[in-house]
KENU-493843 format. One record per residue: x, z, y of N, C-alpha, C in turn; residue number from 1. Coordinates in steps of 0.05 Angstrom, whole numbers, plus 5000, padded with zeros to 4 digits. Each point is the difference from the previous one (the first is absolute). Layout:
BEGIN
<r><n_east>X</n_east><n_up>Z</n_up><n_north>Y</n_north><ca_east>X</ca_east><ca_up>Z</ca_up><ca_north>Y</ca_north><c_east>X</c_east><c_up>Z</c_up><c_north>Y</c_north><resi>NUM</resi></r>
...
// end
This chain:
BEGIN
<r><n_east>2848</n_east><n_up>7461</n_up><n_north>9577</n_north><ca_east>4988</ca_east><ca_up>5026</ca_up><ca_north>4999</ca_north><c_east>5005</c_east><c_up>5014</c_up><c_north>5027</c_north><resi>1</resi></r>
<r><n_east>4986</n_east><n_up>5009</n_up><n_north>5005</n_north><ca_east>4994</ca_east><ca_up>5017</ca_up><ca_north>5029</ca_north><c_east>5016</c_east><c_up>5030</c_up><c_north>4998</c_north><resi>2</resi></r>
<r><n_east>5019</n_east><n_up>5015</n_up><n_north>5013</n_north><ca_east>5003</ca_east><ca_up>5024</ca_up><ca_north>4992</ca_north><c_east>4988</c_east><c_up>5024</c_up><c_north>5008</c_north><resi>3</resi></r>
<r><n_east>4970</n_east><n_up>4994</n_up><n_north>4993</n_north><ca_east>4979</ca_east><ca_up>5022</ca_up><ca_north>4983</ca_north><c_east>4997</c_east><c_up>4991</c_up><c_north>4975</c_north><resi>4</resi></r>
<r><n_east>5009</n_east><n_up>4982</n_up><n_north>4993</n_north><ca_east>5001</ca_east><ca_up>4987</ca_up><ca_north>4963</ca_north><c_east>4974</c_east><c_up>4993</c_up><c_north>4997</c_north><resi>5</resi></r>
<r><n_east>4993</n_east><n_up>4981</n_up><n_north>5014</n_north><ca_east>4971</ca_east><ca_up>4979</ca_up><ca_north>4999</ca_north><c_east>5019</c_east><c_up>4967</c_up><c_north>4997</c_north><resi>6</resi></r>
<r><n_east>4992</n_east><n_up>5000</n_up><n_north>4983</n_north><ca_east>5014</ca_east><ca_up>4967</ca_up><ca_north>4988</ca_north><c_east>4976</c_east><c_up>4972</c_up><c_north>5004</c_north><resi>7</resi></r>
<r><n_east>5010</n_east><n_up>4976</n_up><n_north>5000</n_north><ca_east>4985</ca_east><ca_up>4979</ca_up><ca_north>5012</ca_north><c_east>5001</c_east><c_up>4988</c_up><c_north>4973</c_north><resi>8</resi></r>
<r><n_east>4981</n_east><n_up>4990</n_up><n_north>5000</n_north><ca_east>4992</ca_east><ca_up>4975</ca_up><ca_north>4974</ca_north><c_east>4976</c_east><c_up>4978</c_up><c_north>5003</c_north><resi>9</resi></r>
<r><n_east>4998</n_east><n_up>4986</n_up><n_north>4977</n_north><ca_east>4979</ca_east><ca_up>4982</ca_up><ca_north>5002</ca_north><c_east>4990</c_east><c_up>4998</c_up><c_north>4974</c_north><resi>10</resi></r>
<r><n_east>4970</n_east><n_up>5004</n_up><n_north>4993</n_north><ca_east>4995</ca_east><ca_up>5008</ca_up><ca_north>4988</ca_north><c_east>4983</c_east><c_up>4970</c_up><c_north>4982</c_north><resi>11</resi></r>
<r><n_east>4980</n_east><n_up>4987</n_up><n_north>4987</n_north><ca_east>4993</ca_east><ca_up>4976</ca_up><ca_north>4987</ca_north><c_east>4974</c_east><c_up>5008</c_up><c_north>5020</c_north><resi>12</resi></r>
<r><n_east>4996</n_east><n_up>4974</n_up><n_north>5012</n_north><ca_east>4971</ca_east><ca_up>4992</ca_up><ca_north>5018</ca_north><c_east>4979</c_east><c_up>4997</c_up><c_north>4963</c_north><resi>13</resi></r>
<r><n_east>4980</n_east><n_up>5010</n_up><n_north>5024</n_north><ca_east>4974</ca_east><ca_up>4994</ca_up><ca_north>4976</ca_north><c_east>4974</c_east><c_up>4982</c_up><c_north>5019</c_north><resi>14</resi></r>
<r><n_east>4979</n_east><n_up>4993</n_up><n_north>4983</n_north><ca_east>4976</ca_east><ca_up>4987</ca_up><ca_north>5012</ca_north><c_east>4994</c_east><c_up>5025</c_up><c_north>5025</c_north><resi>15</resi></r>
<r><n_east>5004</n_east><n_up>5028</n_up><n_north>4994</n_north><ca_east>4980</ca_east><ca_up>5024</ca_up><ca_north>5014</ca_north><c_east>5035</c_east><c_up>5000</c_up><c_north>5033</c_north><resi>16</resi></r>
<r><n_east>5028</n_east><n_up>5007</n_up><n_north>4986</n_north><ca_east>5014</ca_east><ca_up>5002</ca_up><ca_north>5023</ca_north><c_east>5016</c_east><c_up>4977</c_up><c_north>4998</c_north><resi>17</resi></r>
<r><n_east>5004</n_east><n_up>4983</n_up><n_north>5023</n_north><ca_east>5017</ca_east><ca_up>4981</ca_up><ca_north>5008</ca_north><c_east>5027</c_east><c_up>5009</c_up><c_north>5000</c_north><resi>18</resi></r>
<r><n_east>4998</n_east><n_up>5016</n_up><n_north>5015</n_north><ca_east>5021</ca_east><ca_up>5014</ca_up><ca_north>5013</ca_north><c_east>5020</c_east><c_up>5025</c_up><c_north>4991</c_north><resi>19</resi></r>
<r><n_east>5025</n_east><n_up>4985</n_up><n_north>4981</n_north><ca_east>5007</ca_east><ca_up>5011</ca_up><ca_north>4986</ca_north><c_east>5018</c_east><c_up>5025</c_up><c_north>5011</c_north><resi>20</resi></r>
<r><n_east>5007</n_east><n_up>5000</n_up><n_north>5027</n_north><ca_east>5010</ca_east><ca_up>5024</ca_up><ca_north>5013</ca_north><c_east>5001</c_east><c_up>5033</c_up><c_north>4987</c_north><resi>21</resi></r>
<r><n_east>5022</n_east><n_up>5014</n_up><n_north>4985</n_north><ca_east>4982</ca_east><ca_up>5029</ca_up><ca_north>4997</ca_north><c_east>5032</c_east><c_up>5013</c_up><c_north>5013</c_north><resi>22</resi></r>
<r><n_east>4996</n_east><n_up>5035</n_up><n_north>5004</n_north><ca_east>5021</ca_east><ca_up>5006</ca_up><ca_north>4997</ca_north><c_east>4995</c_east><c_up>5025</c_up><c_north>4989</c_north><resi>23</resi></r>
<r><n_east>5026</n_east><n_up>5004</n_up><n_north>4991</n_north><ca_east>4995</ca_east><ca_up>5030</ca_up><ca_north>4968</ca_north><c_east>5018</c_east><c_up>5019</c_up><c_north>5023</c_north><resi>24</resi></r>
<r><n_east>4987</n_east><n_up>5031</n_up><n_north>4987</n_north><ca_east>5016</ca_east><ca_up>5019</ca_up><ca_north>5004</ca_north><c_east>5019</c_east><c_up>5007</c_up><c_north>4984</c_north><resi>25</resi></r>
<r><n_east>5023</n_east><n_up>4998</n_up><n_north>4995</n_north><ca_east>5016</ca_east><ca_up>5009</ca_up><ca_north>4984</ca_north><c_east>4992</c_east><c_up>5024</c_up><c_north>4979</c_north><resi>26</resi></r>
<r><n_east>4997</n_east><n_up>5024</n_up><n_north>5018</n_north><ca_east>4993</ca_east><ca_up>5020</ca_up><ca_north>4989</ca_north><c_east>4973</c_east><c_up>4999</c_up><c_north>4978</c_north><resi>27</resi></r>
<r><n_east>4987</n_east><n_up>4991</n_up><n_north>5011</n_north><ca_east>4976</ca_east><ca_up>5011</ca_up><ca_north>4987</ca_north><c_east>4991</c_east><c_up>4981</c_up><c_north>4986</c_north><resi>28</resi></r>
<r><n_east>5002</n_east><n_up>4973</n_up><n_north>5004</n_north><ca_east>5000</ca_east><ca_up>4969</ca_up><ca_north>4985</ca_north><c_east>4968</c_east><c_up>4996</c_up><c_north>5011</c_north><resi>29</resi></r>
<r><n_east>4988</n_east><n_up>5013</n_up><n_north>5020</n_north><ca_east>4981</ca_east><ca_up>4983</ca_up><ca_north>5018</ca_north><c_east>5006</c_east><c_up>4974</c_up><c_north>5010</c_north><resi>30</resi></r>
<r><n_east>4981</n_east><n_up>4988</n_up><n_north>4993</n_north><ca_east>5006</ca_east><ca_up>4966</ca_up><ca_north>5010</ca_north><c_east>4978</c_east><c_up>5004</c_up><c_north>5017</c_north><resi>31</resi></r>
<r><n_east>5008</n_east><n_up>4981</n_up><n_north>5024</n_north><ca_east>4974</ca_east><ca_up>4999</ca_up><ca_north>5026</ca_north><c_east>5010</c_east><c_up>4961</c_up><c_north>5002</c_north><resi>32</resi></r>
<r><n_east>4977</n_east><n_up>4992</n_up><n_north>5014</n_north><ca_east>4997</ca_east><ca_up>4977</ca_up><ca_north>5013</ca_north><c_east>5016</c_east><c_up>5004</c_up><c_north>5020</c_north><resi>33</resi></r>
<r><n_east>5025</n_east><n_up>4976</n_up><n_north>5006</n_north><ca_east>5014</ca_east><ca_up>5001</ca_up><ca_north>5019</ca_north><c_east>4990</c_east><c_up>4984</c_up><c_north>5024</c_north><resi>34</resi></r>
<r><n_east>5005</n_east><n_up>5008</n_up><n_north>5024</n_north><ca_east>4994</ca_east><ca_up>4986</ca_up><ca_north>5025</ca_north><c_east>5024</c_east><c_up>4990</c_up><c_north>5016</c_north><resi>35</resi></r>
<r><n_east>5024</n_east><n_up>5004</n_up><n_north>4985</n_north><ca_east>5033</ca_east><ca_up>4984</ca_up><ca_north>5007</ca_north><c_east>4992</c_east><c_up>4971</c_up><c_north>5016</c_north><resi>36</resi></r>
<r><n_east>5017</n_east><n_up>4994</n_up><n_north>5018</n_north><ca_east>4996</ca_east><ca_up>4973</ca_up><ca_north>5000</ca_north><c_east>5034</c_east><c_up>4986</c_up><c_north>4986</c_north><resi>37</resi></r>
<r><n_east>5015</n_east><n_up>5014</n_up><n_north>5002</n_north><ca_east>5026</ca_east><ca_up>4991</ca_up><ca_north>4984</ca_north><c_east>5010</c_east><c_up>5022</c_up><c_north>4981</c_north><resi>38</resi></r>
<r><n_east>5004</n_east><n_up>4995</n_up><n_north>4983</n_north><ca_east>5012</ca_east><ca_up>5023</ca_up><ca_north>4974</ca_north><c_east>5032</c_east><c_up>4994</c_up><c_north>4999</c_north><resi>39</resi></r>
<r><n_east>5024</n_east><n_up>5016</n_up><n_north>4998</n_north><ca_east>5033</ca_east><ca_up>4990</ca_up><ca_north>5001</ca_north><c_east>4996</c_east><c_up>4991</c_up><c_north>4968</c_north><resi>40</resi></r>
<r><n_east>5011</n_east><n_up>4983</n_up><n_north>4997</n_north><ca_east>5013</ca_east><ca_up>4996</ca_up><ca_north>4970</ca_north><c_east>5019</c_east><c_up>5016</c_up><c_north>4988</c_north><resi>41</resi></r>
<r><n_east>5024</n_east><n_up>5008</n_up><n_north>5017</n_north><ca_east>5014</ca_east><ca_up>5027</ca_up><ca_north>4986</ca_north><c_east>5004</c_east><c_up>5017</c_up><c_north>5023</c_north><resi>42</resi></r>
<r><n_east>5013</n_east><n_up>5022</n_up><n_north>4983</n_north><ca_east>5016</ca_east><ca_up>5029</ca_up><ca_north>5021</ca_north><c_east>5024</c_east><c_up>4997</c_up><c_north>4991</c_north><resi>43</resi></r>
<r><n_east>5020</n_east><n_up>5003</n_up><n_north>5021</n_north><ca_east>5027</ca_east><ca_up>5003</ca_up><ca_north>4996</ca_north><c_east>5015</c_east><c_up>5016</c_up><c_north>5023</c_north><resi>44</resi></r>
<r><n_east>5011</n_east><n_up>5029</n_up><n_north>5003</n_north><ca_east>5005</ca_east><ca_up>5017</ca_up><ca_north>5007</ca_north><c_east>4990</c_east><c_up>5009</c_up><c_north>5026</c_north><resi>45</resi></r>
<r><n_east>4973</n_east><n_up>5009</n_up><n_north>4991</n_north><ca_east>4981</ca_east><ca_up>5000</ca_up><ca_north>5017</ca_north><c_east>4994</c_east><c_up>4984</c_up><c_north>5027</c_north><resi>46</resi></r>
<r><n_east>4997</n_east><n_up>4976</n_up><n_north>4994</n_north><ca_east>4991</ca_east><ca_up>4972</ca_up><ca_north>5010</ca_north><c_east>4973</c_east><c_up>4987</c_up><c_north>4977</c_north><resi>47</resi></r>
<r><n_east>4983</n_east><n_up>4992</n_up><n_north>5023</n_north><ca_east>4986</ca_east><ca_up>4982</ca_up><ca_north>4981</ca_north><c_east>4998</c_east><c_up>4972</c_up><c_north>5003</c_north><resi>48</resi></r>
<r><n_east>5002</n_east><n_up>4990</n_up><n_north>4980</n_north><ca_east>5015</ca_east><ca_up>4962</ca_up><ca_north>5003</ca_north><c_east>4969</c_east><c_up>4995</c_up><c_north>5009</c_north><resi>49</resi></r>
<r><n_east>5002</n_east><n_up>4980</n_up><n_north>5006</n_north><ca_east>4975</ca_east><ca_up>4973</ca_up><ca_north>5004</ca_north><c_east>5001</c_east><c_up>4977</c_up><c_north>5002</c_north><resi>50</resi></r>
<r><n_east>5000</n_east><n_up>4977</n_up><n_north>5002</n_north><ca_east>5000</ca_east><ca_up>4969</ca_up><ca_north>4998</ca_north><c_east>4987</c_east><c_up>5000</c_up><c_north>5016</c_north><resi>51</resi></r>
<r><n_east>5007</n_east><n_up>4979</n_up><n_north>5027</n_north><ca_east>4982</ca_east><ca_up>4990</ca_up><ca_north>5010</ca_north><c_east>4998</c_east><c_up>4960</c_up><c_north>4994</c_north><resi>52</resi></r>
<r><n_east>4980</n_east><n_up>5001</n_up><n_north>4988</n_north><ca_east>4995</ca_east><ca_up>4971</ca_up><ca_north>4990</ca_north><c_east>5006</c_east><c_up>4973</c_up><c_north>5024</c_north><resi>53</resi></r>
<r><n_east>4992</n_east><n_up>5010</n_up><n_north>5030</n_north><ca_east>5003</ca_east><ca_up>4977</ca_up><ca_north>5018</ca_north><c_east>5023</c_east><c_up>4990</c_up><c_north>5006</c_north><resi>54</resi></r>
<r><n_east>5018</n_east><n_up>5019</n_up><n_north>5001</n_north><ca_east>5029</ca_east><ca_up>5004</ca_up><ca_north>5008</ca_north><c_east>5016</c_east><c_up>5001</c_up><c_north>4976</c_north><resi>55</resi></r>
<r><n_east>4994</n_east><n_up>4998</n_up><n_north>4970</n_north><ca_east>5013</ca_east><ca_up>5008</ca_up><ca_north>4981</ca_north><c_east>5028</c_east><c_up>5020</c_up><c_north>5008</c_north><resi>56</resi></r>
<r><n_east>4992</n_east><n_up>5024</n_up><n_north>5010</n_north><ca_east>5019</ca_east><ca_up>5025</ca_up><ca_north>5004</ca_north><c_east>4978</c_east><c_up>5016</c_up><c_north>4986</c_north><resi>57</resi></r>
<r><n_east>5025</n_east><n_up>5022</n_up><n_north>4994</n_north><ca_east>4998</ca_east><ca_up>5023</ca_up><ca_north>4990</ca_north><c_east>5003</c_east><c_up>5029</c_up><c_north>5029</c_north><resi>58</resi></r>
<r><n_east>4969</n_east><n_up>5011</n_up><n_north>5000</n_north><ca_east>5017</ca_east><ca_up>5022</ca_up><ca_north>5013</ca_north><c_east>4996</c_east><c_up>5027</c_up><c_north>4992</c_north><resi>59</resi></r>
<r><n_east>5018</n_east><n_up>5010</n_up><n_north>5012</n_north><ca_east>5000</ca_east><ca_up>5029</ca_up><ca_north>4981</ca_north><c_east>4991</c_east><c_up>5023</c_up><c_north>5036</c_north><resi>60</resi></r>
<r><n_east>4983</n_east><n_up>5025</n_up><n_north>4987</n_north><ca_east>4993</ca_east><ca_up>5011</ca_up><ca_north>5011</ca_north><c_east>5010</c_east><c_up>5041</c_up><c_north>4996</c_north><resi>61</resi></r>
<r><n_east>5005</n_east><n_up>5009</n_up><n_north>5016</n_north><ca_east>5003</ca_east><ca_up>5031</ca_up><ca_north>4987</ca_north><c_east>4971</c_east><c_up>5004</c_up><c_north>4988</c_north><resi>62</resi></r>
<r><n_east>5006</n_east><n_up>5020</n_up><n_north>4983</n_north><ca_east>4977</ca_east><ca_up>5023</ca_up><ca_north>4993</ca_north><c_east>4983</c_east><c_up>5016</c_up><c_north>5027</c_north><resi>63</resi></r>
<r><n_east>4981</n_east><n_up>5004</n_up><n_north>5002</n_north><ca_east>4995</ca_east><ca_up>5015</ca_up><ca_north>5015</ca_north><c_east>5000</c_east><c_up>5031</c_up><c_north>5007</c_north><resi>64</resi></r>
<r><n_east>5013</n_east><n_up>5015</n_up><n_north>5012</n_north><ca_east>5011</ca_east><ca_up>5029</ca_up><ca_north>4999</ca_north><c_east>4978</c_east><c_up>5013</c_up><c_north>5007</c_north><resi>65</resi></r>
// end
């Protein structure tokens, strides 16, 4: 989750969207089509984790201020 509280997800591809990308606003529970190219898998004290699959590491990033 981003701290404006816009959260990342993936949503079920259909025949009409491939592209299961969305991300929600916390607040208001608007869902939009996401244009992410990487989503973190968790938050942990304001870091966001990620995997990188080539390198099997994990890296963690701050929040953005």
């Amino acid at each position: 989750m981003t701290d404006d509280g816009v959260a990342f997800g993936l949503g079920a591809s259909t025949a009409a969207e491939a592209d299961p990308r969305v991300t929600v606003n916390v607040a208001t529970g608007q869902v939009k089509a996401g244009d992410y190219i990487v989503a973190p898998f968790d938050d942990y004290s304001g870091y966001g984790l990620f995997w990188d699959n080539p390198t099997n590491t994990m890296v963690a990033y701050p929040h953005a201020k």
